[in-house]
LOKOLVEX-731952 format. One record per atom (N, C-alpha, C): x, y, z; residue number from 0. Coordinates in nm, 3 decimals, always signed. Layout:
BEGIN
ATOM        X        Y        Z  num
ATOM        X        Y        Z  NUM
...
//
This chain:
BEGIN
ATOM        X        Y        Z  num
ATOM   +2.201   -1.228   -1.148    0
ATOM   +2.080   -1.311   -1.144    0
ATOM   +1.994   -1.281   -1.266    0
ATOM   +1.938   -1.398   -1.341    1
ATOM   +1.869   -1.358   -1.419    1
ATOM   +1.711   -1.476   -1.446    1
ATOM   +1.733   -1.459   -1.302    2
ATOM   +1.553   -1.508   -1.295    2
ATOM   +1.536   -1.464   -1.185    2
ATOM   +1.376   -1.484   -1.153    3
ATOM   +1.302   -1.436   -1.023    3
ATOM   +1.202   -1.523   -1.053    3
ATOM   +1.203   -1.577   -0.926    4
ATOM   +1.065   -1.717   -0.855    4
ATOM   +0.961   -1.644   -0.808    4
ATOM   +0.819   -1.647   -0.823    5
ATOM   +0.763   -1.571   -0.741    5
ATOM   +0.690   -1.690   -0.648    5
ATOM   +0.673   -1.711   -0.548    6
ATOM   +0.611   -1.812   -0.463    6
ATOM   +0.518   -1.725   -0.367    6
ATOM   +0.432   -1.831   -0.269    7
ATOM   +0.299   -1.770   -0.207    7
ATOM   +0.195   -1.892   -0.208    7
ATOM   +0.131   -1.912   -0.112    8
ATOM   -0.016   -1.972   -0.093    8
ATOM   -0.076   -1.935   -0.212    8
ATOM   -0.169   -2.038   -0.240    9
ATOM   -0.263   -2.069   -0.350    9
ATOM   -0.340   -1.935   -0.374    9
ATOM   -0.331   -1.849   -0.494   10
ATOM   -0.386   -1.720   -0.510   10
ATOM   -0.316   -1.596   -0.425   10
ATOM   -0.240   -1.631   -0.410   11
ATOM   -0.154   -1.484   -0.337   11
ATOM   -0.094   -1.368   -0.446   11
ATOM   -0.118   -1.430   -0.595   12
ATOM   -0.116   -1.334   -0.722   12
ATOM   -0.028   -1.360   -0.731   12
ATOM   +0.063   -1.468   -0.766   13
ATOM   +0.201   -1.510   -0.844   13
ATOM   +0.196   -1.507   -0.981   13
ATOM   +0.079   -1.507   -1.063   14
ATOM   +0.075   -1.554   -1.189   14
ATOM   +0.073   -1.363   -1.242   14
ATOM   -0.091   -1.357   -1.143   15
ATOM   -0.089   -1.196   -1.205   15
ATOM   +0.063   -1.104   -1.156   15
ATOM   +0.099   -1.126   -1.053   16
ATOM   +0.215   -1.043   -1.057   16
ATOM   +0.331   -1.073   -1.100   16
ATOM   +0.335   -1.155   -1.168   17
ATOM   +0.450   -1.224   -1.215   17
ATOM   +0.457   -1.176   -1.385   17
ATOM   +0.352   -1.197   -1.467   18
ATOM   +0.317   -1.083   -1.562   18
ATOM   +0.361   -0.957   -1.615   18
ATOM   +0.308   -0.878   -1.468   19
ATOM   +0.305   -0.736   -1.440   19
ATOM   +0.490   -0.719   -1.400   19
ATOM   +0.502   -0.827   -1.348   20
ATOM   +0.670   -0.762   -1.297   20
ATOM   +0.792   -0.790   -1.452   20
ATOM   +0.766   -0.912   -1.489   21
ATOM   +0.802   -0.947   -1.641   21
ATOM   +0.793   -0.846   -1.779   21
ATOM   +0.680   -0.792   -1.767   22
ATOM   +0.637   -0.675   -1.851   22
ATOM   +0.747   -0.516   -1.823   22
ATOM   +0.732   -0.512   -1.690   23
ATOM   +0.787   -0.381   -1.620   23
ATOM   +0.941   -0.434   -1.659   23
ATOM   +0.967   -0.543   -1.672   24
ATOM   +1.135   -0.575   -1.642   24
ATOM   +1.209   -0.613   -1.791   24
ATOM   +1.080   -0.655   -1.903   25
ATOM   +1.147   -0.632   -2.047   25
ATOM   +1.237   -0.785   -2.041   25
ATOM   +1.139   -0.867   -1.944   26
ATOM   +1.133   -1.005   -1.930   26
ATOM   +1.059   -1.135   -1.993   26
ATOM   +1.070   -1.232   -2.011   27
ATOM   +0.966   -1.368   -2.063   27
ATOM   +0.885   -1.372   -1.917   27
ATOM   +0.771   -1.424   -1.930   28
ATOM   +0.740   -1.481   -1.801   28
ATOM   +0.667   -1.640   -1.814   28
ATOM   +0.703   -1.677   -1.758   29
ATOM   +0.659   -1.857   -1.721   29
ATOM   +0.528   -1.934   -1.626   29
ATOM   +0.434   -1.931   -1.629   30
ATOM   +0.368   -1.994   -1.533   30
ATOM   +0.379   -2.188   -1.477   30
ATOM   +0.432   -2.180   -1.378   31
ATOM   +0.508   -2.300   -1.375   31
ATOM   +0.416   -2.399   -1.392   31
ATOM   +0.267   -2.393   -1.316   32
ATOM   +0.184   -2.481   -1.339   32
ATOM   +0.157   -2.568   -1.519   32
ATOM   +0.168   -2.418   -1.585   33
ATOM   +0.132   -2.433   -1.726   33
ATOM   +0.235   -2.519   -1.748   33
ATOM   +0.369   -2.483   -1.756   34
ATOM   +0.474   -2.548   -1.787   34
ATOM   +0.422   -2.703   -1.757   34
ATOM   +0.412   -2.741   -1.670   35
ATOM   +0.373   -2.909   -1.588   35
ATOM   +0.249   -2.946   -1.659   35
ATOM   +0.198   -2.905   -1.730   36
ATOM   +0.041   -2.924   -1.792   36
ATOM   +0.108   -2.955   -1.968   36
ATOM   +0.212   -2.864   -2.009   37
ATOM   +0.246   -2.874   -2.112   37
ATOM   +0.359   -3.027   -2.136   37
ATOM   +0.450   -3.042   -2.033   38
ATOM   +0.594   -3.119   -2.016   38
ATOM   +0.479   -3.272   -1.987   38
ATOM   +0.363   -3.250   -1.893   39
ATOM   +0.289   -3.374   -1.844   39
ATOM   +0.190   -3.435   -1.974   39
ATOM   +0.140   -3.325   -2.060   40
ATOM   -0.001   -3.399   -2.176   40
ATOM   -0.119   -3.398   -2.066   40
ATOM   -0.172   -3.350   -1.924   41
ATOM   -0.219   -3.381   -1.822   41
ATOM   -0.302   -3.246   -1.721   41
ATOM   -0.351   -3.241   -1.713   42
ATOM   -0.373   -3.140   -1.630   42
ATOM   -0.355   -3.159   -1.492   42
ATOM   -0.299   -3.053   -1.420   43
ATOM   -0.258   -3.092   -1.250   43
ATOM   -0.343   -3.153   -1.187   43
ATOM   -0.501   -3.133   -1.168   44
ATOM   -0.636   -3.175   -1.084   44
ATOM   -0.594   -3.336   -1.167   44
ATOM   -0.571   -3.351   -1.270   45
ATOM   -0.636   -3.508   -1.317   45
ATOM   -0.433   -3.583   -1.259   45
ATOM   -0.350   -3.483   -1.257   46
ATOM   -0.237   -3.557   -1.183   46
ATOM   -0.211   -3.565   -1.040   46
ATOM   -0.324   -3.500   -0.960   47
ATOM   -0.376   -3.547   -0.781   47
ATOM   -0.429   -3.637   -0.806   47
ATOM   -0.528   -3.690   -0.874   48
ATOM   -0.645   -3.763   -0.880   48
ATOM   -0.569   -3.906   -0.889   48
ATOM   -0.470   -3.906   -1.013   49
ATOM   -0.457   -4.023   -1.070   49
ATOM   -0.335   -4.087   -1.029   49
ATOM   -0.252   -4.020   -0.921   50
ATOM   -0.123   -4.048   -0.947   50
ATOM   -0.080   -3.946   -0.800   50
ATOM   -0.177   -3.893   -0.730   51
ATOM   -0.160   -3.802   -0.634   51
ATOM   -0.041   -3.729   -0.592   51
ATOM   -0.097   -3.711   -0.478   52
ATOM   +0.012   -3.528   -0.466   52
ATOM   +0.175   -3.568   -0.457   52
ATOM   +0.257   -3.679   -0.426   53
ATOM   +0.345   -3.697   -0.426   53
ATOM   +0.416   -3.730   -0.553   53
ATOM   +0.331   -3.785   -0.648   54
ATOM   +0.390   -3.799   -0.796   54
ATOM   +0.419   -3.644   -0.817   54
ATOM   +0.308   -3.580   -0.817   55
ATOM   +0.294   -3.427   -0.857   55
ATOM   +0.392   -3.326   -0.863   55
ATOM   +0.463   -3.340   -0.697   56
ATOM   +0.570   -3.273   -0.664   56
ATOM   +0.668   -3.341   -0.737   56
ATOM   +0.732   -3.456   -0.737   57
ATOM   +0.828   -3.479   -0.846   57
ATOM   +0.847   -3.426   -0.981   57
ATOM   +0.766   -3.429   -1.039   58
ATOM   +0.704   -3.390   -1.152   58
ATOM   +0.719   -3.215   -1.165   58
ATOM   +0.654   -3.155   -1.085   59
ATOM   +0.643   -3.015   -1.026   59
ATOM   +0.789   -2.990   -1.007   59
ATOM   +0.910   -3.044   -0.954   60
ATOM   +1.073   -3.043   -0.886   60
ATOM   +1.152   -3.040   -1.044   60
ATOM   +1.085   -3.181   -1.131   61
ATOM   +1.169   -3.178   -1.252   61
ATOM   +1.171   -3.076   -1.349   61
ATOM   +0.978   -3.062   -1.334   62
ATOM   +1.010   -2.953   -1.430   62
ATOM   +1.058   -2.771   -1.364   62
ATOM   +1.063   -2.748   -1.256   63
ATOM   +1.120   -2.641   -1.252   63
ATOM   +1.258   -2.667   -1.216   63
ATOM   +1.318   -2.761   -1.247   64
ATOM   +1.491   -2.730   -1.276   64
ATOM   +1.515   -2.749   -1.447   64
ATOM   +1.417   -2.786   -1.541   65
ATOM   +1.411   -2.763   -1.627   65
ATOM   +1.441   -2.619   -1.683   65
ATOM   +1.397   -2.548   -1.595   66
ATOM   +1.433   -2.371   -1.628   66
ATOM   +1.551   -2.331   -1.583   66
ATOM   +1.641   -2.412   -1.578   67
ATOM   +1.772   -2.376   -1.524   67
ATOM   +1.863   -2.287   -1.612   67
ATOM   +1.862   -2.327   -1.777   68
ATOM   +1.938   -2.284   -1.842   68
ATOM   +1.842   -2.137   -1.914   68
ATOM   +1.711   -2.104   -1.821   69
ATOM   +1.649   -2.012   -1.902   69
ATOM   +1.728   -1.852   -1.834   69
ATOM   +1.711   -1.718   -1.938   70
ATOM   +1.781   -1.627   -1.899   70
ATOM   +1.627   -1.532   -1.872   70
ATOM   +1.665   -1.396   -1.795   71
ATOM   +1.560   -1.320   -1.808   71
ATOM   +1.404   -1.366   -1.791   71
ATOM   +1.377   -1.434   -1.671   72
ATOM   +1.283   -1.490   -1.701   72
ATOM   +1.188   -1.488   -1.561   72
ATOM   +1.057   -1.435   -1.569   73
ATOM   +0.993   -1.401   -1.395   73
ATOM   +0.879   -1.561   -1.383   73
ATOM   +0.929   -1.661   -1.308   74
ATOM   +0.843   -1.761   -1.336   74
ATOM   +0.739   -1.754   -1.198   74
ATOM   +0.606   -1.803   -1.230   75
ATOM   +0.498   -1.782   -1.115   75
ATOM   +0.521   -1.936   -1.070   75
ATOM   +0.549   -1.980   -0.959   76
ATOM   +0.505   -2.122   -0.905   76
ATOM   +0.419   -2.119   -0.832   76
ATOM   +0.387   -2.309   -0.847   77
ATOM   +0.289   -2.316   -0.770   77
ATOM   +0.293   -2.318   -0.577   77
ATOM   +0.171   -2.310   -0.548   78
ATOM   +0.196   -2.279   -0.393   78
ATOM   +0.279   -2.349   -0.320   78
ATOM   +0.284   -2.475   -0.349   79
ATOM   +0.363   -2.578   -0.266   79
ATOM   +0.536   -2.573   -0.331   79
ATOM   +0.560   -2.538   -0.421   80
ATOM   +0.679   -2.581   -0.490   80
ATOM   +0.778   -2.585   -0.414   80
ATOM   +0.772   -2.476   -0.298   81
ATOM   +0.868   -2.384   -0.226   81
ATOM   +0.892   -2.479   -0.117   81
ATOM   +0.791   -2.569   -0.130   82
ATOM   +0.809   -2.681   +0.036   82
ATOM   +0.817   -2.818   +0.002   82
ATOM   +0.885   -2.826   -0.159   83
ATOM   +0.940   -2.986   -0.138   83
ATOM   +1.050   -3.016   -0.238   83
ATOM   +1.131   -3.108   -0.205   84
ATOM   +1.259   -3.147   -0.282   84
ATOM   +1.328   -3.036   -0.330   84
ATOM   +1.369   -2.978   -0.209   85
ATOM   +1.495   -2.893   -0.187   85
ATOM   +1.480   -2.783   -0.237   85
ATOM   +1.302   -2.704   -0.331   86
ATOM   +1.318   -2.657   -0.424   86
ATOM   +1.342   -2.529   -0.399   86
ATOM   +1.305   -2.434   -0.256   87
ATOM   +1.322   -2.338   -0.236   87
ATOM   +1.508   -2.313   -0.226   87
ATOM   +1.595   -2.411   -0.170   88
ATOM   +1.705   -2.414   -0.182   88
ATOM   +1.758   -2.367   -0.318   88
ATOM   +1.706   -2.456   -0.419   89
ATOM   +1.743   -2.464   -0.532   89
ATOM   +1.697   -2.308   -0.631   89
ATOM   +1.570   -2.262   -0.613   90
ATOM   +1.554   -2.168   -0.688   90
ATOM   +1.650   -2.042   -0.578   90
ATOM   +1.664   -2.082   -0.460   91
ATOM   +1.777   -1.947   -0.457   91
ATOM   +1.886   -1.950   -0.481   91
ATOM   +1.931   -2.039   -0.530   92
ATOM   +2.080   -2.060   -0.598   92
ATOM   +2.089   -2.022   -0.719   92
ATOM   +1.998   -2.056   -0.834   93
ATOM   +1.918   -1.974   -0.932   93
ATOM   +1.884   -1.859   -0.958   93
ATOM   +1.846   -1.780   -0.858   94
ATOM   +1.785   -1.655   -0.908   94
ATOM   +1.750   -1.613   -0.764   94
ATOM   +1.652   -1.482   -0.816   95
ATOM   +1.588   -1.437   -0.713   95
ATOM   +1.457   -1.495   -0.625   95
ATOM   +1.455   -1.448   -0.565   96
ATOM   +1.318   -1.529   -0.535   96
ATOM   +1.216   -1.413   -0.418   96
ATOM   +1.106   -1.458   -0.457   97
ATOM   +1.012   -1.307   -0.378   97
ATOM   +0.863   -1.378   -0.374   97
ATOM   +0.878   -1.346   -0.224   98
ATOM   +0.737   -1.432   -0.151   98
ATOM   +0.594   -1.370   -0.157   98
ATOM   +0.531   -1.362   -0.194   99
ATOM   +0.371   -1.295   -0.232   99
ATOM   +0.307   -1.317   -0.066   99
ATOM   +0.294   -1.244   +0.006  100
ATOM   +0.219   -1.249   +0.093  100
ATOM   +0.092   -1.187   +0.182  100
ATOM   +0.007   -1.152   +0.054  101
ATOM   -0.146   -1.044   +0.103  101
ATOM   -0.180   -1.090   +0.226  101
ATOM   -0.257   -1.018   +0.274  102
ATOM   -0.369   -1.116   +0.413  102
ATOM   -0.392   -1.221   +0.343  102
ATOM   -0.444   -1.297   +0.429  103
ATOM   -0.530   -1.412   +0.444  103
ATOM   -0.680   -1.370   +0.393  103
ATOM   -0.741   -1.312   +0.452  104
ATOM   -0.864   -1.260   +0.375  104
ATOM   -0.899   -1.214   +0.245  104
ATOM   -0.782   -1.148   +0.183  105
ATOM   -0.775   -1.151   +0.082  105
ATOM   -0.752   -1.288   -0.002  105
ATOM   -0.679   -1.351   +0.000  106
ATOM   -0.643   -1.466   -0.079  106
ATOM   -0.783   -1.580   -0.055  106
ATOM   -0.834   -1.597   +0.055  107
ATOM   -0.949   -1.614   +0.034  107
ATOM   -1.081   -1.608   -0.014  107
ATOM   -1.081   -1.443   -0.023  108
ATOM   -1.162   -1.399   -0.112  108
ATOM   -1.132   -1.430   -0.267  108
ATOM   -0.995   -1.390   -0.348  109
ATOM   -0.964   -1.440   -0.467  109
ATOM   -1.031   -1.602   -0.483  109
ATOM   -0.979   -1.677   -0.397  110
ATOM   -1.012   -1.851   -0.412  110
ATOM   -1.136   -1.865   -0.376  110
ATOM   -1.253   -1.789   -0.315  111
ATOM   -1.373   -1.820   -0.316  111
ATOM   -1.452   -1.757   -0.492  111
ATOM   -1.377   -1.685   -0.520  112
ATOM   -1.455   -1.634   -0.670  112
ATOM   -1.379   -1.751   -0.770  112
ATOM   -1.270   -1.805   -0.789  113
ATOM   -1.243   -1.891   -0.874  113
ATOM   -1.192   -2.054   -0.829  113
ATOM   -1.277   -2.077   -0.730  114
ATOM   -1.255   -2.223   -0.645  114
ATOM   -1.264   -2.374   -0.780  114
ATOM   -1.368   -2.381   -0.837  115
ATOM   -1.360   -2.424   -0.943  115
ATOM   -1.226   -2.474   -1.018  115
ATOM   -1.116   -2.405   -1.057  116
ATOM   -1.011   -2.392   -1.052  116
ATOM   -0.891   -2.447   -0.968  116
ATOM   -0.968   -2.406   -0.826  117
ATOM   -0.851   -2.500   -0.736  117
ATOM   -0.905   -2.640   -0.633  117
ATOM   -0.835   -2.681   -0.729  118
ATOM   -0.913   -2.875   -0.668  118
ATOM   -0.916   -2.865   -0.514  118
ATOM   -0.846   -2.777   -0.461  119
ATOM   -0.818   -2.814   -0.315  119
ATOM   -0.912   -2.735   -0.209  119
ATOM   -0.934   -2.635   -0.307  120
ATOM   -1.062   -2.522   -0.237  120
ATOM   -1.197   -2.584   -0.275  120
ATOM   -1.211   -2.638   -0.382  121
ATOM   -1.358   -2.649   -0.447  121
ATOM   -1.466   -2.674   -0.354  121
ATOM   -1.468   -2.747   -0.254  122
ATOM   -1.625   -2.776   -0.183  122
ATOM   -1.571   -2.680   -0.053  122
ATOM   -1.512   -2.606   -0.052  123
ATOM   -1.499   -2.546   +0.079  123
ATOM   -1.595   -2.429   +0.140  123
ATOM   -1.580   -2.338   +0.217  124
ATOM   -1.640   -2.253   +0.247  124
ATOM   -1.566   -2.136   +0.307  124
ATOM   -1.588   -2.026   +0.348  125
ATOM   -1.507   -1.892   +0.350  125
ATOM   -1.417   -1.960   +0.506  125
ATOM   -1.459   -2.032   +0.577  126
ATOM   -1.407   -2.039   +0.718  126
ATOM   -1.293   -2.191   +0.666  126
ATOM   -1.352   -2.219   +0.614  127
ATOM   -1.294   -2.402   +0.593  127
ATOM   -1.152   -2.318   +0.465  127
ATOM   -1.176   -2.252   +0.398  128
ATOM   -1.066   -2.192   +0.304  128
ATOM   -0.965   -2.124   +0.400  128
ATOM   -1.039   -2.034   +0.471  129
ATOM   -0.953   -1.941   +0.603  129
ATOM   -0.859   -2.066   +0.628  129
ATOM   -0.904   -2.186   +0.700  130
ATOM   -0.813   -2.261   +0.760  130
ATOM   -0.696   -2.348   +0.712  130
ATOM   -0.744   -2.371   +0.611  131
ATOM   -0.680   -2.411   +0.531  131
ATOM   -0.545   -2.368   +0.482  131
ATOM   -0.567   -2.266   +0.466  132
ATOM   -0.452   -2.202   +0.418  132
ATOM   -0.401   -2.124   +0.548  132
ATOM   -0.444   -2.110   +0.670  133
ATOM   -0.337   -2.144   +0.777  133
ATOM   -0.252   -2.208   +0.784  133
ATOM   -0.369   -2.354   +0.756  134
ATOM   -0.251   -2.443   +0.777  134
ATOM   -0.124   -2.472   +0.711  134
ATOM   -0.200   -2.435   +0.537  135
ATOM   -0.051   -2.430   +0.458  135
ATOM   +0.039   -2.351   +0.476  135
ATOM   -0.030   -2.221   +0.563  136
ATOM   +0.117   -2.125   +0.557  136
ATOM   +0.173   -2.180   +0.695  136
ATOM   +0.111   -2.252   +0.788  137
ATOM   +0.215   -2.273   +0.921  137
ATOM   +0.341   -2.398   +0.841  137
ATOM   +0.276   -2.526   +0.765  138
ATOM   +0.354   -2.602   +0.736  138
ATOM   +0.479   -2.475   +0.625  138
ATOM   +0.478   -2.408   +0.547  139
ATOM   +0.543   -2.367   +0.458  139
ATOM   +0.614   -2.244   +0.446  139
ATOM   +0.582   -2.205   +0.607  140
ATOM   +0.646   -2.052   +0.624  140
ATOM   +0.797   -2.090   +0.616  140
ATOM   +0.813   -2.163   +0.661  141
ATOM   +0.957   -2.163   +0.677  141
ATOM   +1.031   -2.164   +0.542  141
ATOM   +0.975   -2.218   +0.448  142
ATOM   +1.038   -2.248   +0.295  142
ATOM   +1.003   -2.078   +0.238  142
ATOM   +0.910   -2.026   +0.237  143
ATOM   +0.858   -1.892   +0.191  143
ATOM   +0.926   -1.736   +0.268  143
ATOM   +0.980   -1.775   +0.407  144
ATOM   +1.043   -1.674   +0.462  144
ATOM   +1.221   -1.696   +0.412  144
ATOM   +1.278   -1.805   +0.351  145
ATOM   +1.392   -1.738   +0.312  145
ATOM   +1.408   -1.693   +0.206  145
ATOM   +1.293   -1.609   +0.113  146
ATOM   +1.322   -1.526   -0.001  146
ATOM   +1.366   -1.418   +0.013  146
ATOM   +1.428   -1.353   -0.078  147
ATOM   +1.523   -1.242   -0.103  147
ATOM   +1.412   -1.154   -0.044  147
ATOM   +1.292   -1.148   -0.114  148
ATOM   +1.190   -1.019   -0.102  148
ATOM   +1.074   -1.088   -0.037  148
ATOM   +1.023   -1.038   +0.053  149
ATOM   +0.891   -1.062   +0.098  149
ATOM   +0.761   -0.957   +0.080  149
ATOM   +0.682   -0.945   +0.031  150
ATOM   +0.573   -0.859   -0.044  150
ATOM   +0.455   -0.861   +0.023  150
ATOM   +0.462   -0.792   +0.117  151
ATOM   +0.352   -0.769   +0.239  151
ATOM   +0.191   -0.710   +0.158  151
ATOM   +0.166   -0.664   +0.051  152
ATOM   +0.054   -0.623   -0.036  152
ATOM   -0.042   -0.742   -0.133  152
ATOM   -0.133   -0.672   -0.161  153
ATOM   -0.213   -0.764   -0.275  153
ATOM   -0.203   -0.715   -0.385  153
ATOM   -0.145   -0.645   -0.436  154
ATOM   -0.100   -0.602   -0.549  154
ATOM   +0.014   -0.533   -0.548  154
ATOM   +0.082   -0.579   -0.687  155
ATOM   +0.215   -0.520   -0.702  155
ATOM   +0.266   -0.360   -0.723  155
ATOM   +0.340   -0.314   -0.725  156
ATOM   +0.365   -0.164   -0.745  156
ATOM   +0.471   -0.134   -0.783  156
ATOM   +0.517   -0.003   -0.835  157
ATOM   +0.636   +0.014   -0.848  157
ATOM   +0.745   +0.015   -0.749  157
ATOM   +0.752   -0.034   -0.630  158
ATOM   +0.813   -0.015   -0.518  158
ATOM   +0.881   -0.194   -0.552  158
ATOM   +0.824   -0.286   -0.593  159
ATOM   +0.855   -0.385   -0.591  159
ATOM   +0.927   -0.407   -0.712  159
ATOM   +0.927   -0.345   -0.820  160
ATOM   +0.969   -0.340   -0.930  160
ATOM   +1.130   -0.281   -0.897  160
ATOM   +1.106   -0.159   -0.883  161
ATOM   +1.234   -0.121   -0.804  161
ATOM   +1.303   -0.231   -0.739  161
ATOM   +1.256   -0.263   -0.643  162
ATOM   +1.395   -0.371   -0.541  162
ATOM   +1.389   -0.432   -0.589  162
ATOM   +1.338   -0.560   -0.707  163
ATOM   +1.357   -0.659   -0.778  163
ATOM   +1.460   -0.596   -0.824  163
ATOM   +1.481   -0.471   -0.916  164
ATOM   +1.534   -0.445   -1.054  164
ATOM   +1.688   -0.397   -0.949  164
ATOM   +1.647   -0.323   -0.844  165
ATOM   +1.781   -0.302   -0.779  165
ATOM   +1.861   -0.429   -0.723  165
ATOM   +1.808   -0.527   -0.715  166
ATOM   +1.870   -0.636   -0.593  166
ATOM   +1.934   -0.713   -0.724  166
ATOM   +1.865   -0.736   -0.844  167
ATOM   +1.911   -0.805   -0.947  167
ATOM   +2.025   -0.734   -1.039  167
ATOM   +2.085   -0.607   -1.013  168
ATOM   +2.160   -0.525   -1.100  168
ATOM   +2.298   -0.553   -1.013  168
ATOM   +2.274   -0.560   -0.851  169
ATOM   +2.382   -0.575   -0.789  169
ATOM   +2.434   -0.692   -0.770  169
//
């Protein structure tokens, strides 16, 4: 294997730990959103807006099989990626794949300091965010529980570095 997906609810630290695990692993790392911002000329908020969430995911599907032929490479996706057009299927056929899953309170807290940022949090509030992302994790557990690794913390460690680096050698 020579990639690793990192997936997770909106702020569950895919980008920052995806970085940190890329760095530790003497890897490229990818932020998939960026990728879709770069491949689109567009920014994601103005491709809900204009063309909404179902264009998005297409778009979001093409360009991460675009990384098919990439080697060595820890890519952060976005929250939903994992729950449409086959993609969680597809990135485990690909590579590794490892589910970010802090509390809930935590990831809330992250998305209440940079809501601005996420079109989908922006007018919310600490209880209306809480639910929210219930709800996304009841619709999406199922796509997020068949990863190789599941990452019960809010930050990464060398413990995770390890079983990435061991699960990917074997």
């Amino acid at each position: 294997m020579n990639k690793v997906f990192l997936i997770g609810l909106p702020a569950s630290g895919k980008t920052t730990t995806g970085k940190w695990l890329a760095e530790k692993m003497g890897w490229d790392f990818m932020d998939l959103d960026q990728f879709i911002v770069q491949q689109s000329g567009t920014s994601i908020y103005e491709i809900f807006e204009t063309q909404g969430e179902e264009a998005f995911r297409k778009i979001e599907a093409d360009c991460l099989r675009k990384t098919k032929d990439l080697n060595r490479v820890v890519i952060a996706c976005g929250g939903g990626t994992a729950a449409h057009f086959s993609n969680m299927d597809w990135m485990i056929l690909q590579g590794m794949t490892v589910y970010l899953n802090p509390e809930i309170t935590v990831i809330s807290q992250r998305l209440e300091r940079n809501s601005a940022e996420r079109p989908l949090f922006a007018s919310l509030n600490t209880v209306e965010i809480e639910l929210k992302l219930l709800n996304l994790l009841e619709e999406r557990a199922v796509y997020y529980s068949k990863s190789k690794i599941i990452w019960n913390k809010s930050q990464p460690s060398d413990i995770l570095y390890f079983a990435v680096n061991q699960l990917i050698a074997n």
